[in-house]
N, C-alpha and C positions, 0 to 999 in steps of 0.2 A: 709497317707502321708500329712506332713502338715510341713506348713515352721517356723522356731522360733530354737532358740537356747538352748540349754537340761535345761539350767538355768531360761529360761522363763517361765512367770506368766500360761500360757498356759497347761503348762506337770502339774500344781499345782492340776489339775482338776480330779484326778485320773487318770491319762494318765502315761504310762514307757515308753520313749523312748531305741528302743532297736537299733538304728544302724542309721548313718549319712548316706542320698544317695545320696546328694550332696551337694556341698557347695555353696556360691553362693551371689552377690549383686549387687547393681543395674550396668546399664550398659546404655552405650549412641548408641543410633542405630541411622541407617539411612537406608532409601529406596535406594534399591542398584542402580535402573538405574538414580539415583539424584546422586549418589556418585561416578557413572563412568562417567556422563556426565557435573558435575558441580564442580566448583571452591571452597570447602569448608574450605580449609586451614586458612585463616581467621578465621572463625569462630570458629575452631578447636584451633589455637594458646590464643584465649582470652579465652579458659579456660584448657586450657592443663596443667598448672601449678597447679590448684584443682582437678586431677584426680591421682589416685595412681593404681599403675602396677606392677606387675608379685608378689615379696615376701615382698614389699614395703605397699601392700595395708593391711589396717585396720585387715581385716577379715582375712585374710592368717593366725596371728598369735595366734584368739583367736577362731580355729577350737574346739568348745566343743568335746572331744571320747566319747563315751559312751559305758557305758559297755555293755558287754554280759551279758544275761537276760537266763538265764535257768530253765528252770522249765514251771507247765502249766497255762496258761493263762485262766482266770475267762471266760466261755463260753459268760457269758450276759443274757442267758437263763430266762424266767420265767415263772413264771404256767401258766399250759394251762390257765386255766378260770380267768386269769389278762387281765384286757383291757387295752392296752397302748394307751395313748393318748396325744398327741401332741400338745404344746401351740406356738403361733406365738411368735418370740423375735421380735426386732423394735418398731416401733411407732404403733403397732397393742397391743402392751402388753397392756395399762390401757384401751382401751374400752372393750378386750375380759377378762380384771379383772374385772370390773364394771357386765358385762353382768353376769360373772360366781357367782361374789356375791350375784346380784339377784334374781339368781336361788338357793340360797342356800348354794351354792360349793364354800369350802374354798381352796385357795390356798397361802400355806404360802412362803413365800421370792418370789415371785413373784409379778410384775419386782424385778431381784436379785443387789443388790449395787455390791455383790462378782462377778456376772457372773454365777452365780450357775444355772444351766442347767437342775437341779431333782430337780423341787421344789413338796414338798409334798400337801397332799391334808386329807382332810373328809370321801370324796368316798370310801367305801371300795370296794380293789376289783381292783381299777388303781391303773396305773403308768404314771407317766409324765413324757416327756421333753419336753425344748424348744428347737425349731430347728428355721430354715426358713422359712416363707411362698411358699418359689418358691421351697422347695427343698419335702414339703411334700404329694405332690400327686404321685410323684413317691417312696417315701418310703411307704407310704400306700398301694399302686400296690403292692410291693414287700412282702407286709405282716411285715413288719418290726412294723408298728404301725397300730392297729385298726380302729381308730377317729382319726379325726386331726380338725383344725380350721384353714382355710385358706379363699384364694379371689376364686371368680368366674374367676378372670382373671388367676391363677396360674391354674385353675381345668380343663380350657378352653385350654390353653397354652399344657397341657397333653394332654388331648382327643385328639385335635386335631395334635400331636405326636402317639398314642398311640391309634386309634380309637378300638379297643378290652379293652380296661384296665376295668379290674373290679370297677373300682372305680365308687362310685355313691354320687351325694348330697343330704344329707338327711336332711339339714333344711337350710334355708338363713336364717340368724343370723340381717339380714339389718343394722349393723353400718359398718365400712370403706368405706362409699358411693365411687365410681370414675367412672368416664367414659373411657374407650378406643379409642383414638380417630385418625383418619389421620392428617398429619399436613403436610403443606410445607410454606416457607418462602413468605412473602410477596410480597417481590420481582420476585414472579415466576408468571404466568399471568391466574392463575387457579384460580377457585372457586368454586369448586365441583367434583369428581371421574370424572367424564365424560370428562369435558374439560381437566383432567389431561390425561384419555385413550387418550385424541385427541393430545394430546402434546406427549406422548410417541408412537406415531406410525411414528412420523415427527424426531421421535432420532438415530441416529445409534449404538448409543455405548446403553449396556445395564440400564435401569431404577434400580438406586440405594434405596434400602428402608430398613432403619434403625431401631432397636428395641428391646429392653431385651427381646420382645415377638417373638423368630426368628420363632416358626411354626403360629402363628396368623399370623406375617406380609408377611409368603410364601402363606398362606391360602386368605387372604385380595387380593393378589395381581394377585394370580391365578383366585379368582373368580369374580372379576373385568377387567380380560384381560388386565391387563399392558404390555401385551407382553413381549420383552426379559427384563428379568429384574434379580437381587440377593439384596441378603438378606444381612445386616450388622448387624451382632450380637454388640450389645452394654452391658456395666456394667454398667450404673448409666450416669447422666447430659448428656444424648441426645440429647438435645437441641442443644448442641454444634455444632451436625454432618452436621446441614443445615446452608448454603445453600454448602459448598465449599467440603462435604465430603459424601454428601447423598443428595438424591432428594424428598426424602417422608421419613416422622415418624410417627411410630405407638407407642402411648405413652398414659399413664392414665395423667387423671389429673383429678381435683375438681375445678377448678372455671375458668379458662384458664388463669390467669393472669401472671402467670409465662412464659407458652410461646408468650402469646403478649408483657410481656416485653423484648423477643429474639427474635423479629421482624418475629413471626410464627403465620401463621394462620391455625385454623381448617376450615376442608374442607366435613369433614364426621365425624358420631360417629358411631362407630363396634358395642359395647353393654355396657351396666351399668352394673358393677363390684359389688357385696358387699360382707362382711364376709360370708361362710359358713362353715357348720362342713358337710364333708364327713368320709366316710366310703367306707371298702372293700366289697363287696357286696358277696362274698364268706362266710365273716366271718359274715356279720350283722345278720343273721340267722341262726347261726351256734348255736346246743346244748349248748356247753360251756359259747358263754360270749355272743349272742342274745338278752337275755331278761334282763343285766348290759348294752348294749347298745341301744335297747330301752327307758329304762329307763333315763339313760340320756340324750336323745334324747327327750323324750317329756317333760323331767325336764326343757331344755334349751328353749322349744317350748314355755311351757308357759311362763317363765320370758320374751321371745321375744313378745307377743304377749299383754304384759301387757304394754310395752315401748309406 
């Protein structure tokens, strides 16, 4: 399921859209007990003339149909003894290029200008895509991809979701340095986990703690006794959430300048993050593709170990 209209650069991807399930564009909310307790009409009047309603609106009249799609769909399937393996997209693409160059391993169109997702390789024997870093410890779990190249902080982020997962680290790769770190706003009268415990036992409403990382910062906060406290899942610019939306952030950074200039201070660091390449640990020893992933395992060992 994925949102874009049948005509988007998106479906170009080898993708057939086979049926619309819902339609849909943006929309202006509000906090309901702000809306039954407060005066918003104003606000509402200076822009009610740039909104469009019921068969008036944009989207109503250019609903794409799509057709019906009959017949059978290409399994995805591949040989057993193929190793699939997974490249980060983002700002992780040119140093895990750099790294894979060194070791030999060609990857062509990658980073792709098109987007292109299969970029090919040297290696005989894989297969690549890129995916996300956050998304691939749990398709590696699933056996979806053999290897992958991710953070300690994504591999962390699972485990501690996941404490059974077959998943195992089989080399730190050490470039995407970061730390994990606690943060709260200047303005709060802390300076370190303790005196923050000492502030949260004096609160009655529960301790707010924000973070892409939602089982690190339940873990963080469980085993430092913050008492009553929840988790705010966040998507990106965190920084935002303190002081007026969060009380505590669990966030990477590389040099903290970014959140000193959001008037936040680090107060703790959880652990130092870098690249690594995991595996499923069912499959790393397995007859078929064991000694193709060995193989590029200590392929990658060495070019790390030359840097």
């Amino acid at each position: 399921l994925i949102p874009g209209k049948v005509e988007a650069e998106v479906f170009n991807n080898d993708l057939v859209p086979v049926s619309t399930v819902l339609s849909f564009s943006a929309f202006l909310i509000a906090n309901r007990g702000s809306w039954e307790t407060k005066d918003m009409g104003e606000v509402l009047a200076s822009i009610e003339d740039k909104l469009f309603t019921g068969e008036g609106h944009p989207f109503s009249a250019n609903v794409a149909r799509t057709a019906e799609i009959v017949g059978q769909y290409p399994s995805g399937q591949v040989a057993e003894d193929i190793v699939r393996l997974a490249l980060p997209d983002g700002h992780q693409q040119l140093p895990t290029l750099k790294l894979l160059n060194k070791a030999g391993i060609q990857v062509d169109d990658y980073p792709s200008a098109t987007g292109n997702r299969r970029p090919t390789t040297n290696l005989a024997g894989v297969m690549i895509k890129v995916i996300r870093p956050q998304d691939m410890p749990l398709q590696v779990a699933n056996g979806n991809f053999d290897l992958a190249i991710t953070g300690r902080d994504w591999l962390s982020e699972h485990i501690y979701r996941f404490p059974s997962s077959p998943i195992t680290e089989l080399l730190d790769l050490k470039f995407g340095k970061v730390k994990i770190v606690a943060v709260v706003s200047k303005d709060l009268s802390v300076t370190d986990v303790y005196s923050l415990r000492q502030l949260n036992t004096e609160r009655s409403v529960p301790f707010r703690v924000a973070s892409e990382y939602v089982n690190i910062a339940d873990k963080y906060a469980r085993d430092n006794h913050l008492g009553l406290y929840r988790v705010i899942p966040t998507w990106g610019a965190s920084e935002a959430f303190l002081p007026e939306d969060a009380d505590l952030l669990i966030e990477n950074t590389q040099t903290g300048r970014t959140l000193a200039r959001h008037n936040l201070r680090i107060i703790d660091t959880l652990f130092e993050s870098t690249a690594c390449l995991i595996g499923n640990a069912s499959i790393v020893f397995s007859a078929s593709k064991g000694g193709r992933i060995r193989s590029i395992t200590e392929t990658l060992r060495t070019a790390v170990e030359d840097i």
